[in-house]
PDB file of N, CA, C and O in Angstrom:
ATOM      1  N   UNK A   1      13.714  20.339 -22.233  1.00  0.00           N
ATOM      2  CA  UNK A   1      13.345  21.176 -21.102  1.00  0.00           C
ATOM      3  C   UNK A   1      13.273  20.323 -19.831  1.00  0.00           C
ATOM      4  O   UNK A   1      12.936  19.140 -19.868  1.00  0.00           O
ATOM      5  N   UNK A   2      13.553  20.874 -18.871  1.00  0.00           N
ATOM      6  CA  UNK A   2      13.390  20.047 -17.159  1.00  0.00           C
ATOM      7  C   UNK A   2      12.267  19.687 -16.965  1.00  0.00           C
ATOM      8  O   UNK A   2      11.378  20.454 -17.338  1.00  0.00           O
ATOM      9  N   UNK A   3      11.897  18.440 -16.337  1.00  0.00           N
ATOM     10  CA  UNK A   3      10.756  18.243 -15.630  1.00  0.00           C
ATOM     11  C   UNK A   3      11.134  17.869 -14.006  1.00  0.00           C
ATOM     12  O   UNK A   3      12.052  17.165 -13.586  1.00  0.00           O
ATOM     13  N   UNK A   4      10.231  18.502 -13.363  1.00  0.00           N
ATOM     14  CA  UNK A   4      10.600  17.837 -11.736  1.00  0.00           C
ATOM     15  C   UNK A   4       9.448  17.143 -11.745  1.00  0.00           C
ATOM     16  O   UNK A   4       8.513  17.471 -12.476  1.00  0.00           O
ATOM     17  N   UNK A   5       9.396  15.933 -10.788  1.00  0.00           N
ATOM     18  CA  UNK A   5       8.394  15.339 -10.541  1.00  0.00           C
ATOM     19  C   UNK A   5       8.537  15.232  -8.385  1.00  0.00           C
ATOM     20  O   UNK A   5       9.507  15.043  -7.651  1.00  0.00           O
ATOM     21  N   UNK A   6       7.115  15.458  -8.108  1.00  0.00           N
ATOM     22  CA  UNK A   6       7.280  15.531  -6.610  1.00  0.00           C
ATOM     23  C   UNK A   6       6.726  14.078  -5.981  1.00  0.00           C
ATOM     24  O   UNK A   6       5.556  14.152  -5.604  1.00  0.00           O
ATOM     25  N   UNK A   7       7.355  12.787  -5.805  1.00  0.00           N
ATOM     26  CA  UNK A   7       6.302  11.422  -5.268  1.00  0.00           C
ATOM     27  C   UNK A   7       6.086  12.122  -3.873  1.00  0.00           C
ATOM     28  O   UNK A   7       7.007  12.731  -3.328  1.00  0.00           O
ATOM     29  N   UNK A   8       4.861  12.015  -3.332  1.00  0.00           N
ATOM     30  CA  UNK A   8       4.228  11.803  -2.160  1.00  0.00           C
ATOM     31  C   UNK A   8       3.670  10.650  -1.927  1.00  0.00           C
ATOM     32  O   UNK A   8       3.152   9.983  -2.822  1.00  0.00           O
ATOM     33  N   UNK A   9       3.723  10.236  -0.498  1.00  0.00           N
ATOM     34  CA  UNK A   9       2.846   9.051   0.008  1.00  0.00           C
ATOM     35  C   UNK A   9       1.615   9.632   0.491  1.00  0.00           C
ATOM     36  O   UNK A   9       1.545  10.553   1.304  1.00  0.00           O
ATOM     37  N   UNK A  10       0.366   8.859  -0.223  1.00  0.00           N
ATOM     38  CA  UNK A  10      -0.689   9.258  -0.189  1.00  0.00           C
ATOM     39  C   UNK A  10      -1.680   8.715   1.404  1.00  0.00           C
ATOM     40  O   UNK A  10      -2.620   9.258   1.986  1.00  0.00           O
ATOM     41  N   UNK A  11      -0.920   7.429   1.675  1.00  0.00           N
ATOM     42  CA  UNK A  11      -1.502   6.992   2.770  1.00  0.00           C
ATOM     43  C   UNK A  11      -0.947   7.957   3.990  1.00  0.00           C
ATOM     44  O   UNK A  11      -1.558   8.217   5.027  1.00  0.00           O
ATOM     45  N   UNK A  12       0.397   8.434   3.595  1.00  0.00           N
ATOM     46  CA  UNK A  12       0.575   9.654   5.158  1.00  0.00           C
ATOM     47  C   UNK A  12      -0.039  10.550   5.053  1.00  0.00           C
ATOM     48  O   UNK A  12      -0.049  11.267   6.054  1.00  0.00           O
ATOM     49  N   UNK A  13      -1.024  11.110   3.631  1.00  0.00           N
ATOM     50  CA  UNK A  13      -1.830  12.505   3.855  1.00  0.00           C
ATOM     51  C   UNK A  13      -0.226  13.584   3.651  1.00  0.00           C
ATOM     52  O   UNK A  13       0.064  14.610   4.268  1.00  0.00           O
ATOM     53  N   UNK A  14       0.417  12.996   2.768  1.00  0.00           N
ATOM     54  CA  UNK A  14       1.617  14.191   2.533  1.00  0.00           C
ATOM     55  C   UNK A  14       1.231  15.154   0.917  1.00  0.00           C
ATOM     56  O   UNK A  14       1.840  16.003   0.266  1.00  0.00           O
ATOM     57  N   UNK A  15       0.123  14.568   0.805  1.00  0.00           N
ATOM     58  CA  UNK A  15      -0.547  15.727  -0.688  1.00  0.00           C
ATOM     59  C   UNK A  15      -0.246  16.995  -0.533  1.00  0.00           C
ATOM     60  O   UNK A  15       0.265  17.672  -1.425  1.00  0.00           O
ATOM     61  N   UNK A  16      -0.616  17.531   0.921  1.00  0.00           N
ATOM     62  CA  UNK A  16      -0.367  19.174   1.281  1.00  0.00           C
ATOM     63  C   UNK A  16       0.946  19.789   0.710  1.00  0.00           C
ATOM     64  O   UNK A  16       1.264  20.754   0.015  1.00  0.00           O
ATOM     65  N   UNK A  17       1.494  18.844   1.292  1.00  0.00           N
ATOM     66  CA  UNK A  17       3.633  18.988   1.492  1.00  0.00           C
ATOM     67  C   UNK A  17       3.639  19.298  -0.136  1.00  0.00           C
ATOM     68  O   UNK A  17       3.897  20.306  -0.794  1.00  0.00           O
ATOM     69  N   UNK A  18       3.295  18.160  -0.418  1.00  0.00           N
ATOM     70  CA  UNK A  18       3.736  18.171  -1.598  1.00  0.00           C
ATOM     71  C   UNK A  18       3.055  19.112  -2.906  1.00  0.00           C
ATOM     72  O   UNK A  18       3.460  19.311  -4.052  1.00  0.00           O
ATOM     73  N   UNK A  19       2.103  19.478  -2.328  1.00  0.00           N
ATOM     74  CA  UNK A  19       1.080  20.723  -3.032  1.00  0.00           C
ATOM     75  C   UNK A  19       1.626  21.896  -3.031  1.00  0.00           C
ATOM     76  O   UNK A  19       1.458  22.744  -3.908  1.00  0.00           O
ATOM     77  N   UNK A  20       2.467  22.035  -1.821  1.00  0.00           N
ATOM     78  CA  UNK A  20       3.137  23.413  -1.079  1.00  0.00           C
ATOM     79  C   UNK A  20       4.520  23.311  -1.778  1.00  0.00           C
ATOM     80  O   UNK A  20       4.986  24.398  -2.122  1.00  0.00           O
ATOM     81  N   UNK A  21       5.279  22.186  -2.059  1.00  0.00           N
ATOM     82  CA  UNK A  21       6.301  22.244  -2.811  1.00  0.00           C
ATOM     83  C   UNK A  21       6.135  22.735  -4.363  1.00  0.00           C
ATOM     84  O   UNK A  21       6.774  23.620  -4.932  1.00  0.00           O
ATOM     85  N   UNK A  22       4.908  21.763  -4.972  1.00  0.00           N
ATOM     86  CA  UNK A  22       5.066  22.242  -6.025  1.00  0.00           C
ATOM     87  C   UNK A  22       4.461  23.817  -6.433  1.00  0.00           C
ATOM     88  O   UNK A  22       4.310  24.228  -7.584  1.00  0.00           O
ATOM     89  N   UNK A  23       4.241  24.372  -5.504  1.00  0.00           N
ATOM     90  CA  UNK A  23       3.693  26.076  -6.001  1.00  0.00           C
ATOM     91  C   UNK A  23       4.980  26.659  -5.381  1.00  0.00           C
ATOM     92  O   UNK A  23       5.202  27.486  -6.265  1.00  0.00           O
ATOM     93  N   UNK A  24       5.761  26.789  -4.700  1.00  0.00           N
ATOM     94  CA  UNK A  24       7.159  26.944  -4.825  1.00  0.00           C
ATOM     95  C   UNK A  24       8.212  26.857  -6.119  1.00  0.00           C
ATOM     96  O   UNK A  24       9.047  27.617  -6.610  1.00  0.00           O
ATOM     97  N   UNK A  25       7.778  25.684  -6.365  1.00  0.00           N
ATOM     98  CA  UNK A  25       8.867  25.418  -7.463  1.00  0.00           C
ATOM     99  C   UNK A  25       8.326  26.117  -8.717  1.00  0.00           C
ATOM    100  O   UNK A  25       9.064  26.688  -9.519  1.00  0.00           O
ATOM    101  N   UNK A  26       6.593  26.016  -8.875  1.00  0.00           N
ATOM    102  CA  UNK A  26       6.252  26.804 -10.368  1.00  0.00           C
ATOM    103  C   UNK A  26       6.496  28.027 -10.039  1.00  0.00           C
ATOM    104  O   UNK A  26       6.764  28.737 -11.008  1.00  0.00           O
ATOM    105  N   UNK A  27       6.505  28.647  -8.822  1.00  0.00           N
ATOM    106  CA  UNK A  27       6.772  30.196  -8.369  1.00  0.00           C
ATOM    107  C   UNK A  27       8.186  30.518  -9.083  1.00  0.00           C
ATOM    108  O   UNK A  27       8.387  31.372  -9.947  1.00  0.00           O
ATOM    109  N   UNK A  28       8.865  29.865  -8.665  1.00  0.00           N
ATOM    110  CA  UNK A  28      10.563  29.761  -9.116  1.00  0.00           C
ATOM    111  C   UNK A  28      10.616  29.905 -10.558  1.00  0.00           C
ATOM    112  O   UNK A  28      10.696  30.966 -11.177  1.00  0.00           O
ATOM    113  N   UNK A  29      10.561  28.661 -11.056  1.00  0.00           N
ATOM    114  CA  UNK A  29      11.177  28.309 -12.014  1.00  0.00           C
ATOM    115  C   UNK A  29       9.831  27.926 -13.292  1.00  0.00           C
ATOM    116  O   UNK A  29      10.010  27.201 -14.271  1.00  0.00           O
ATOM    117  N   UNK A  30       8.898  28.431 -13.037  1.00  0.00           N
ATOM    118  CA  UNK A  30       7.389  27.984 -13.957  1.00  0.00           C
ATOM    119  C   UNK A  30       7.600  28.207 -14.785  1.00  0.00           C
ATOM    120  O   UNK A  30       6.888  27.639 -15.613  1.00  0.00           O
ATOM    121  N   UNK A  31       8.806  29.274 -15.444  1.00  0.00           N
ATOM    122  CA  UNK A  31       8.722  29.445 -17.349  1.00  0.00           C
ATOM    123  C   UNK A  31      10.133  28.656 -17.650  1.00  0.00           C
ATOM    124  O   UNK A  31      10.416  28.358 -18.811  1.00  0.00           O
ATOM    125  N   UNK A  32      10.814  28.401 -16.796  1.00  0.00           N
ATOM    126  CA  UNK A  32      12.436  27.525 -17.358  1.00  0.00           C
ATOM    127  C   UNK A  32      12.165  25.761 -17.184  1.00  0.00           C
ATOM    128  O   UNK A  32      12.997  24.867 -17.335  1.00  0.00           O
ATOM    129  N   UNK A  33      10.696  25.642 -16.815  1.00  0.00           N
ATOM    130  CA  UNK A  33      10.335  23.934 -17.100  1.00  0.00           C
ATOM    131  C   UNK A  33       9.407  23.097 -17.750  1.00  0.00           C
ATOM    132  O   UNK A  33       8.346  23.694 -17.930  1.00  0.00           O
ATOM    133  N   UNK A  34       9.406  22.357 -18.018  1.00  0.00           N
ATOM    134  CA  UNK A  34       8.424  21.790 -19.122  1.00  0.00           C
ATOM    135  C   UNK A  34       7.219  21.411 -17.848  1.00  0.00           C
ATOM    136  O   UNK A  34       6.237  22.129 -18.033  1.00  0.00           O
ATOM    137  N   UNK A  35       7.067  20.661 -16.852  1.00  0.00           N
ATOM    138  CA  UNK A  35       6.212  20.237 -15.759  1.00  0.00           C
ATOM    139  C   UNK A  35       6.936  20.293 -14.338  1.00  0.00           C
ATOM    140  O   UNK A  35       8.111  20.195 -13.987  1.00  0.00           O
ATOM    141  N   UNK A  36       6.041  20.440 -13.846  1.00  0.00           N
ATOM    142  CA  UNK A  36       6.589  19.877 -12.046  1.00  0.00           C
ATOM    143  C   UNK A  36       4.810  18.889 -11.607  1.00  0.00           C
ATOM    144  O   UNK A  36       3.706  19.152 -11.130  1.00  0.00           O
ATOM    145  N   UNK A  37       5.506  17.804 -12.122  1.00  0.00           N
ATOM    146  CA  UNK A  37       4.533  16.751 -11.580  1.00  0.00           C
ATOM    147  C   UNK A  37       4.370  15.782  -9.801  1.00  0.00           C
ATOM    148  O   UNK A  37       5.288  15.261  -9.168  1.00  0.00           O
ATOM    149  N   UNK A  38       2.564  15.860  -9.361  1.00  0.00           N
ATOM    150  CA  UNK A  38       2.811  15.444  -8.399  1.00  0.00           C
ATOM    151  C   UNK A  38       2.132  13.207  -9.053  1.00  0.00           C
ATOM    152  O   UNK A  38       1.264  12.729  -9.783  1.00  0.00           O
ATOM    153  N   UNK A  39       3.014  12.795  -8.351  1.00  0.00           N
ATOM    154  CA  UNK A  39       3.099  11.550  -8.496  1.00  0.00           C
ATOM    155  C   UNK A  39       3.168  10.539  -7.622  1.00  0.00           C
ATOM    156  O   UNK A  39       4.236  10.225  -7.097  1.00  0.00           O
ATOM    157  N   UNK A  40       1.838   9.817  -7.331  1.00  0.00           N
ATOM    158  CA  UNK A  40       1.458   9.080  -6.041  1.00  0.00           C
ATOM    159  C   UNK A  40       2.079   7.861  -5.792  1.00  0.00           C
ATOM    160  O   UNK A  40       2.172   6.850  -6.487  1.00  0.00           O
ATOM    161  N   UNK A  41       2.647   8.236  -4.245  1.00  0.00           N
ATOM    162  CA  UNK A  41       3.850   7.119  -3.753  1.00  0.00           C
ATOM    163  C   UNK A  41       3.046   6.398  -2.639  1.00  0.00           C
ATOM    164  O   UNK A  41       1.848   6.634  -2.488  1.00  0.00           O
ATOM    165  N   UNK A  42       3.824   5.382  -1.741  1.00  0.00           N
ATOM    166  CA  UNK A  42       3.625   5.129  -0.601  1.00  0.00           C
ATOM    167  C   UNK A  42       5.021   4.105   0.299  1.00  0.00           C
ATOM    168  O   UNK A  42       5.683   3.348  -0.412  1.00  0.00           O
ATOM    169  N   UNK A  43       5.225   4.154   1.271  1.00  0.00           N
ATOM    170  CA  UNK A  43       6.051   3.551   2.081  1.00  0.00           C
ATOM    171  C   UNK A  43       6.566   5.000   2.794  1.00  0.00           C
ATOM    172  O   UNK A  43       7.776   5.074   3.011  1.00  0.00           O
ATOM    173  N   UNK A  44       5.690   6.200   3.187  1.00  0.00           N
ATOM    174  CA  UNK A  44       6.591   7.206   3.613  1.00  0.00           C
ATOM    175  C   UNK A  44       7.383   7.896   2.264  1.00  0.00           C
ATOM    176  O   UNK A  44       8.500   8.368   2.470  1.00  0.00           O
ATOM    177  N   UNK A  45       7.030   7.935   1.411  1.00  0.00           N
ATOM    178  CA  UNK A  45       7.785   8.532   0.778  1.00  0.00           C
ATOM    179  C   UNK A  45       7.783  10.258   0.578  1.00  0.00           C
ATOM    180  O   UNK A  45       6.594  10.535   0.417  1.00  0.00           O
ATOM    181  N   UNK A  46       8.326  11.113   0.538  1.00  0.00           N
ATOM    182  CA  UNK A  46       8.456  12.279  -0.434  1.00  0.00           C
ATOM    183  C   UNK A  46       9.879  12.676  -0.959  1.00  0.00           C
ATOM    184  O   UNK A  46      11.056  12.627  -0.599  1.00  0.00           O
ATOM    185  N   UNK A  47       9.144  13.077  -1.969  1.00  0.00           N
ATOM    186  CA  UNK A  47      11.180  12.835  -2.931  1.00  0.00           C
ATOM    187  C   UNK A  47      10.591  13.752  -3.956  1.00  0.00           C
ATOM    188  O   UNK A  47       9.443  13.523  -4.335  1.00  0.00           O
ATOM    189  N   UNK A  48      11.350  14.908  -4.512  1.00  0.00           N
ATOM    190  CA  UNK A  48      11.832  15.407  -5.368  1.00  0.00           C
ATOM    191  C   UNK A  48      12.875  15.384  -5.953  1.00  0.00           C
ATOM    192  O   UNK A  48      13.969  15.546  -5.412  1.00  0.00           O
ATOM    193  N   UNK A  49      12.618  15.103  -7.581  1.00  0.00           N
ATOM    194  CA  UNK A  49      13.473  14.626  -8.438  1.00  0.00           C
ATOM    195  C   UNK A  49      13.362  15.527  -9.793  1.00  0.00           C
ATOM    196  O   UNK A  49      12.337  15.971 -10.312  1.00  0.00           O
ATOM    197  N   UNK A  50      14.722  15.668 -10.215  1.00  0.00           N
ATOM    198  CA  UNK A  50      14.687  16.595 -11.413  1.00  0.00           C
ATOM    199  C   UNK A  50      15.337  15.914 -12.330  1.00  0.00           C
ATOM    200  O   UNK A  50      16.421  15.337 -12.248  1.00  0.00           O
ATOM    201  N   UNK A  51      14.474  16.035 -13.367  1.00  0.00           N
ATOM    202  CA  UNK A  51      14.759  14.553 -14.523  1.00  0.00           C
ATOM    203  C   UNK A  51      15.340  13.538 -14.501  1.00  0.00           C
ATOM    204  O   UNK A  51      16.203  13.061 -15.238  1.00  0.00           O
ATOM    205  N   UNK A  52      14.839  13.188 -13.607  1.00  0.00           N
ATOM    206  CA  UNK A  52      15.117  11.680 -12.921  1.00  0.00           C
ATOM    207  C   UNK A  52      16.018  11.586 -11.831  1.00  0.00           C
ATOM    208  O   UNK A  52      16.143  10.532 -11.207  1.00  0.00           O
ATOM    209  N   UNK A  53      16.808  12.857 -11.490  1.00  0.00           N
ATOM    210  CA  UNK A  53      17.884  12.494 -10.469  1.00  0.00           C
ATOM    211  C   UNK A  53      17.249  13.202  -9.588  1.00  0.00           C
ATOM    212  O   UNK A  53      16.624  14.194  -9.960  1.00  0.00           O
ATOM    213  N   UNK A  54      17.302  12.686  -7.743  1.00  0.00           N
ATOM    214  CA  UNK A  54      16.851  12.441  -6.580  1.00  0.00           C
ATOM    215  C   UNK A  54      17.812  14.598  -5.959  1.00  0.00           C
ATOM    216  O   UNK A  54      18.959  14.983  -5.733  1.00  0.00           O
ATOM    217  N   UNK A  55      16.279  15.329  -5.968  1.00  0.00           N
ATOM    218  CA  UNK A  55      17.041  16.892  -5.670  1.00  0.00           C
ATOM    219  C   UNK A  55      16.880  16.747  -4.326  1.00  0.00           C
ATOM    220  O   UNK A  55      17.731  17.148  -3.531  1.00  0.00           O
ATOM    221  N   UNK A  56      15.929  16.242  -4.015  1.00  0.00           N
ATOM    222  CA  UNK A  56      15.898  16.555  -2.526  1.00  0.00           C
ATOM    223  C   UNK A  56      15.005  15.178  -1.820  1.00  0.00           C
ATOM    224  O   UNK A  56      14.151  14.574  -2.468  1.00  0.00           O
ATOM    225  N   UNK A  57      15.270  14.925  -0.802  1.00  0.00           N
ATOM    226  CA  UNK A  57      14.104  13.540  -0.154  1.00  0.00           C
ATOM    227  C   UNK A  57      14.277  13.723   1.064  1.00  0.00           C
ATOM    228  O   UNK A  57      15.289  14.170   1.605  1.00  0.00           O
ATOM    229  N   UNK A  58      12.677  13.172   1.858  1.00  0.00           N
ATOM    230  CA  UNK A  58      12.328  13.251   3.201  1.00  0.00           C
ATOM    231  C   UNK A  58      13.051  12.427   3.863  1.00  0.00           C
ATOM    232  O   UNK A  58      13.209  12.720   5.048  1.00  0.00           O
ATOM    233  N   UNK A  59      13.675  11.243   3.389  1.00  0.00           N
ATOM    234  CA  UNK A  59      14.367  10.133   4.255  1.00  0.00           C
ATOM    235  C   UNK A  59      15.393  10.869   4.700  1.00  0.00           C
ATOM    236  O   UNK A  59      15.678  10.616   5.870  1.00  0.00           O
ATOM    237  N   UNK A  60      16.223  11.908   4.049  1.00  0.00           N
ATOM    238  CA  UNK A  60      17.778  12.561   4.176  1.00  0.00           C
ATOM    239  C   UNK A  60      17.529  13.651   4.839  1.00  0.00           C
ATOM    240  O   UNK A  60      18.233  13.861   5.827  1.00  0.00           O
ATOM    241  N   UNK A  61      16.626  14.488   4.538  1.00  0.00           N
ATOM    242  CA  UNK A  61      16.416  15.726   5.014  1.00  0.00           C
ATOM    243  C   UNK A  61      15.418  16.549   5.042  1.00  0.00           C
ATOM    244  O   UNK A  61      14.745  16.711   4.024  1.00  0.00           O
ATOM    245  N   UNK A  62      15.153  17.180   6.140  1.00  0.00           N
ATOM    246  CA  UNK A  62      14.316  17.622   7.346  1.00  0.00           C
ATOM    247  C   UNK A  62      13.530  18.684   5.681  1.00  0.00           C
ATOM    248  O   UNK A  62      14.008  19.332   4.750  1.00  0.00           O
ATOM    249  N   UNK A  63      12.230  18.310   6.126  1.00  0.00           N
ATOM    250  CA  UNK A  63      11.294  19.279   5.180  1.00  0.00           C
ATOM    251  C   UNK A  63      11.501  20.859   5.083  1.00  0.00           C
ATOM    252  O   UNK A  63      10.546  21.380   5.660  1.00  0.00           O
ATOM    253  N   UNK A  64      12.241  21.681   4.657  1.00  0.00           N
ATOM    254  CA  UNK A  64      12.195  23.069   4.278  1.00  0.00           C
ATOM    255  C   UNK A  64      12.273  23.560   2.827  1.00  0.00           C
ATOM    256  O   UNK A  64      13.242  23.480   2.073  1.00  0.00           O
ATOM    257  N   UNK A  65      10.907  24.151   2.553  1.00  0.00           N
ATOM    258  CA  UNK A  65      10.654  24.741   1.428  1.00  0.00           C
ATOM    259  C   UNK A  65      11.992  25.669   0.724  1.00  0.00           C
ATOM    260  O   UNK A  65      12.447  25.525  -0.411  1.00  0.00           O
ATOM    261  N   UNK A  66      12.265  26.257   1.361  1.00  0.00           N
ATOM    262  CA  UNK A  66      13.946  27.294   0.286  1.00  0.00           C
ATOM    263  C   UNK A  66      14.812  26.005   0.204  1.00  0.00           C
ATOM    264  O   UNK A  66      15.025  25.560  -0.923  1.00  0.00           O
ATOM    265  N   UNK A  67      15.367  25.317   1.350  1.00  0.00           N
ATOM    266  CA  UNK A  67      16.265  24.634   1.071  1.00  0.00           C
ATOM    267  C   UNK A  67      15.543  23.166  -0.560  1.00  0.00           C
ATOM    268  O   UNK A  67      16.165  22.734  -1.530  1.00  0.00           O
ATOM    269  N   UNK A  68      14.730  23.011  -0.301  1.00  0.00           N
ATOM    270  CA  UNK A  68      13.926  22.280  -1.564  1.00  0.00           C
ATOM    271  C   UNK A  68      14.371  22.864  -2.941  1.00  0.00           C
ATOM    272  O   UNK A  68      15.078  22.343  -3.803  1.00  0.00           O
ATOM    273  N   UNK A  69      13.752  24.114  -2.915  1.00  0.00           N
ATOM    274  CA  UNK A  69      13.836  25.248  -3.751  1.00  0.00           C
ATOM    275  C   UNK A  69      15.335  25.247  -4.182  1.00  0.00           C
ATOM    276  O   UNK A  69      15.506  24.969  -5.369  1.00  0.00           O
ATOM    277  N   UNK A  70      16.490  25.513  -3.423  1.00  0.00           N
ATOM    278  CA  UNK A  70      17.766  25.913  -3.425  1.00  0.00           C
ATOM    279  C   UNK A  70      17.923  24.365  -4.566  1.00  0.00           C
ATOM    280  O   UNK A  70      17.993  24.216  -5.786  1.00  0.00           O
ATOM    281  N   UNK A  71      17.924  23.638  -3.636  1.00  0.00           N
ATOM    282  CA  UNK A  71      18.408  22.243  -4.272  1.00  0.00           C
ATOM    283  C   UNK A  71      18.091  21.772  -5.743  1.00  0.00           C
ATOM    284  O   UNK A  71      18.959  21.245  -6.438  1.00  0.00           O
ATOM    285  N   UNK A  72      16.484  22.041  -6.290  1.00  0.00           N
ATOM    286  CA  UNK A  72      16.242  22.301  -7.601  1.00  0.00           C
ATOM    287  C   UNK A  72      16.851  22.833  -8.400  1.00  0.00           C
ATOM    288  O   UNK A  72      17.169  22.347  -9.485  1.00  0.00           O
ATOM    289  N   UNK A  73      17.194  24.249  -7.877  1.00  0.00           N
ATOM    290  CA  UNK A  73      17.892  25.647  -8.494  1.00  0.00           C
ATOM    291  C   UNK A  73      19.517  24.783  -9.197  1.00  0.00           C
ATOM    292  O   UNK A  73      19.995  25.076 -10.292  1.00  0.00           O
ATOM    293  N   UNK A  74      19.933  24.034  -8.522  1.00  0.00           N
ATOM    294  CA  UNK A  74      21.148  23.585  -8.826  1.00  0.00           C
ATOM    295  C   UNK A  74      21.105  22.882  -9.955  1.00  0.00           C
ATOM    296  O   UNK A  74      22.069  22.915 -10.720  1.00  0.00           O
ATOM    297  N   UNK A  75      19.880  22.066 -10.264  1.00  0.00           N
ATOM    298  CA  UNK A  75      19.339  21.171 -11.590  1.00  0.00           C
ATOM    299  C   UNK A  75      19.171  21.615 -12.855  1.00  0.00           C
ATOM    300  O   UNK A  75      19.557  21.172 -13.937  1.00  0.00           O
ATOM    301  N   UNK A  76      18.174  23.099 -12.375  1.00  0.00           N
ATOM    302  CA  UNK A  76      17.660  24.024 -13.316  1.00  0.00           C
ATOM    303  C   UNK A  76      18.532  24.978 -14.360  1.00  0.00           C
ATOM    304  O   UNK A  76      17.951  25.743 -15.130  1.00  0.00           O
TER     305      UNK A  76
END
């Protein structure tokens, strides 16, 4: 079964972001995955990853929840 895992950097205070992503994604997809884990980063990070491969990240692209969502959907 899929797992996503969401890293946030905890020193930017990005817990929210990443709180808000993951009730999106269990909204979505909560019975087609085994977890959507949040997992504490730092250097700026937020990155969503679906079993191990990189679905979506803050370094590349601009924070929007559907487009997040969309990008999972492709994993799932």
């Amino acid at each position: 079964m899929t797992t996503i895992e969401i890293e946030y950097c905890v020193p930017c205070g990005f817990l929210d972001r990443a709180e808000s992503i993951q009730h999106h994604l269990l909204q979505q997809f909560g019975q087609r995955v085994e977890s959507v884990a949040l997992v504490t980063g730092d250097h700026g990070v937020l990155q969503v990853r679906v079993d191990g491969d990189v679905a979506w990240d803050k370094a590349d692209d601009e924070y929007d929840l559907d487009e997040i969502v969309r990008r999972v959907r492709e994993h799932v």
